[in-house]
Phi, psi and omega in degrees: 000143183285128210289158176255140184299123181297344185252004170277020158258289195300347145294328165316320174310307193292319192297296144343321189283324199278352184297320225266304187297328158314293160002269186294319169322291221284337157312290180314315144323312180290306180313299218271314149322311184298294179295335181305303188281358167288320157340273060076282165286336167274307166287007158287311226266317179281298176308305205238290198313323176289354191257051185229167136254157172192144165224141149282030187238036206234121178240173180269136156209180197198156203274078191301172183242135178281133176266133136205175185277184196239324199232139187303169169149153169265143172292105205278289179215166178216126202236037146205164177265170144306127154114347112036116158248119182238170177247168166300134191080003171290130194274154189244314170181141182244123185253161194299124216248003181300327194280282191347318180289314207274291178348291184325292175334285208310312188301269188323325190287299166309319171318300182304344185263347187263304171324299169340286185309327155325284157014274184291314204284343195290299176337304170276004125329283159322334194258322164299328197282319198284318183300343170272332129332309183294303181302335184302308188293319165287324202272316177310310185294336175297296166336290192283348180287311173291346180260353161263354161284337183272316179319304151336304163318294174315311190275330195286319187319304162305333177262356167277308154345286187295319180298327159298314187298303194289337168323320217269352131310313126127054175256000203214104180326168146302330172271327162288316140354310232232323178292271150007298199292330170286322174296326188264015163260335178260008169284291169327270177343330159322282182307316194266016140303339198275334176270338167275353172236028132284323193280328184298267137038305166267021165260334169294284225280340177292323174276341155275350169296296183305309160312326156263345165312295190317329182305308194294324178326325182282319193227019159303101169124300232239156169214184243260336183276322207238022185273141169305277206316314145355270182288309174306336193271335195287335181282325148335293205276003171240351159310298178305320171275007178271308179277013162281342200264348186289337175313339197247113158239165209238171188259126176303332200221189135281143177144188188267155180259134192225151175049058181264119194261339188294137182225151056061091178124306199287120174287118218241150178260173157324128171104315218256159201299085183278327148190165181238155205254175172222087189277116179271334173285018179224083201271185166199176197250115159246118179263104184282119187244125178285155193323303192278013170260359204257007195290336218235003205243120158251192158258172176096328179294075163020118170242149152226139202222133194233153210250149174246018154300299204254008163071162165301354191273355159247145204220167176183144200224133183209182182223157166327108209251321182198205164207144185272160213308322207205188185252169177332299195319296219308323181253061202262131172328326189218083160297159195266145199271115173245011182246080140215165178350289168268032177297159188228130159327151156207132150318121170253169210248154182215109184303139140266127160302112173258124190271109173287138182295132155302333181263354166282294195325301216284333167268006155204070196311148179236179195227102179354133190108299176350150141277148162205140184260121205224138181223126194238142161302104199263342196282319180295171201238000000 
């Protein structure tokens, strides 16, 4: 066998190397790429990224308003649906206003009797103010009766003395005697008539005295505007009218209407809930952050949050409004009992209140509920 050409192995060689060194260049590249963007990614992250937070854990709500009525009643008519848009004071549903009407009446009816009764008592005042005048008038005349009974008196007396002295003479009959003595019981009897319709006379006028204080007592002070029997009846008659006016009830706020439970025909009670409005221009964002995102987030900091109604190509921009009181858990129906055995750590979540520019609102409108993904600038101050 023939010895083998001494220059055919170190050609083989040379053919392998440059294969070996491509290799490692096209590694070596890959790596220097690797580190460049790792590079690269760590100073955007150090520069820009780290002053950002962001969740996808975020929905739209709003301070809905509850309708229900103020007043008992059937339902006459209901003039709007879901989905429904209204402004504050658009009536909503009208309930049967007849028992209201009679109220009312009644209320207006009572008023007048009670002005009336002013009236009438002012009158009697007056008529009271004269019988006392009047008793006043009897106690003089009494006065002088008695004092012509006492005269009357006087004289039967004197001619009853003298007609005595002299009887004991016989300067004087017996029958005159006998005449005198009668006379002078009955100027006594007189006299105490006289007295007795004096005291009758202050006994009228003390009691007409009296009647009228109490009279005045009523409308002392006071007019036809201002009598307490008055002002009850007048409140009275604005309680009717007021709950007459509650049969028409209207919408409290501007927004859409949801969850309308009310039908035509249905006797609906004071409180209960008949639909709720939804004011969509004034919604707001609650963003569930996780705990350890939150160190650096105040309020008052710049959010941009993209709704996944409208995709990214629409952005809304709002700022921090607070943090609520406690985490998701904590105000959970059945918060979780973490003092056990097996217990497991779990990240919680804590809402930030986010407030939406109005006018992004009003040009993309949103709906209690959205999901939105929201990253707030933890760098503003």
């Amino acid at each position: 066998m023939a010895d083998a050409d001494p220059t055919f192995a170190p050609a083989s060689v040379d053919l392998e190397t440059p294969k070996s060194n491509r290799r490692k260049t096209a590694l070596l590249a890959i790596a220097g790429a690797v580190a460049l963007a790792a590079v690269g990614y760590g100073g955007w992250y150090v520069l820009v990224g780290s002053h950002y937070v962001e969740t996808d854990n975020a929905y739209v709500g709003a301070d809905t308003a509850q309708v229900t009525p103020m007043v008992a009643g059937q339902v006459a008519a209901v003039l709007v649906s879901d989905t429904d848009t209204v402004k504050a004071g658009d009536v909503l549903v009208r309930l049967d206003d007849r028992d209201a009407q009679i109220a009312l009446a009644t209320a207006q009816a009572e008023l007048a009797k009670a002005r009336r009764q002013f009236g009438q008592a002012s009158a009697t005042s007056n008529a009271l103010a004269d019988q006392v005048a009047a008793r006043g008038a009897d106690i003089r005349s009494a006065q002088a009766q008695f004092a012509a009974a006492q005269a009357a008196f006087a004289k039967a007396e004197v001619d009853y003395n003298r007609r005595k002295a002299l009887s004991a003479n016989g300067a004087v009959s017996g029958d005159e005697l006998t005449s005198a003595t009668n006379s002078l019981a009955s100027a006594r009897a007189s006299l105490e008539q006289a007295k007795a319709a004096i005291a009758q006379a202050n006994a009228a006028r003390g009691v007409a005295s009296g009647n009228l204080a109490a009279n005045d007592a009523l409308i002392r002070g006071t007019t036809a505007e201002t009598s307490p029997d008055v002002l009850a009846a007048l409140a009275r008659l604005r309680q009717a009218q007021l709950d007459l006016d509650r049969t028409v009830i209207r919408a409290p706020v501007d927004g859409v209407i949801a969850s309308r439970t009310v039908q035509v025909g249905q006797r609906v009670a004071p409180g209960a809930t008949v639909m709720r409005i939804v004011p969509v221009t004034q919604v707001y964002v609650d963003a569930n952050f996780k705990e350890g995102q939150l160190t650096r987030v105040k309020p008052g900091q710049p959010v941009t949050l993209v709704s996944d109604l409208y995709g990214s190509s629409v952005e809304f921009h709002g700022r921090v409004v607070g943090f609520s009181g406690g985490t998701g858990s904590a105000f959970a129906l059945i918060p979780a009992q973490n003092a056990t055995g097996n217990w497991i750590k779990v990240v919680q979540r804590l809402p930030v209140r986010v407030a939406l520019d109005p006018k992004e609102l009003a040009a993309h409108p949103l709906r209690v509920g959205l999901s939105m993904t929201a990253e707030v600038d933890t760098s503003a101050k």
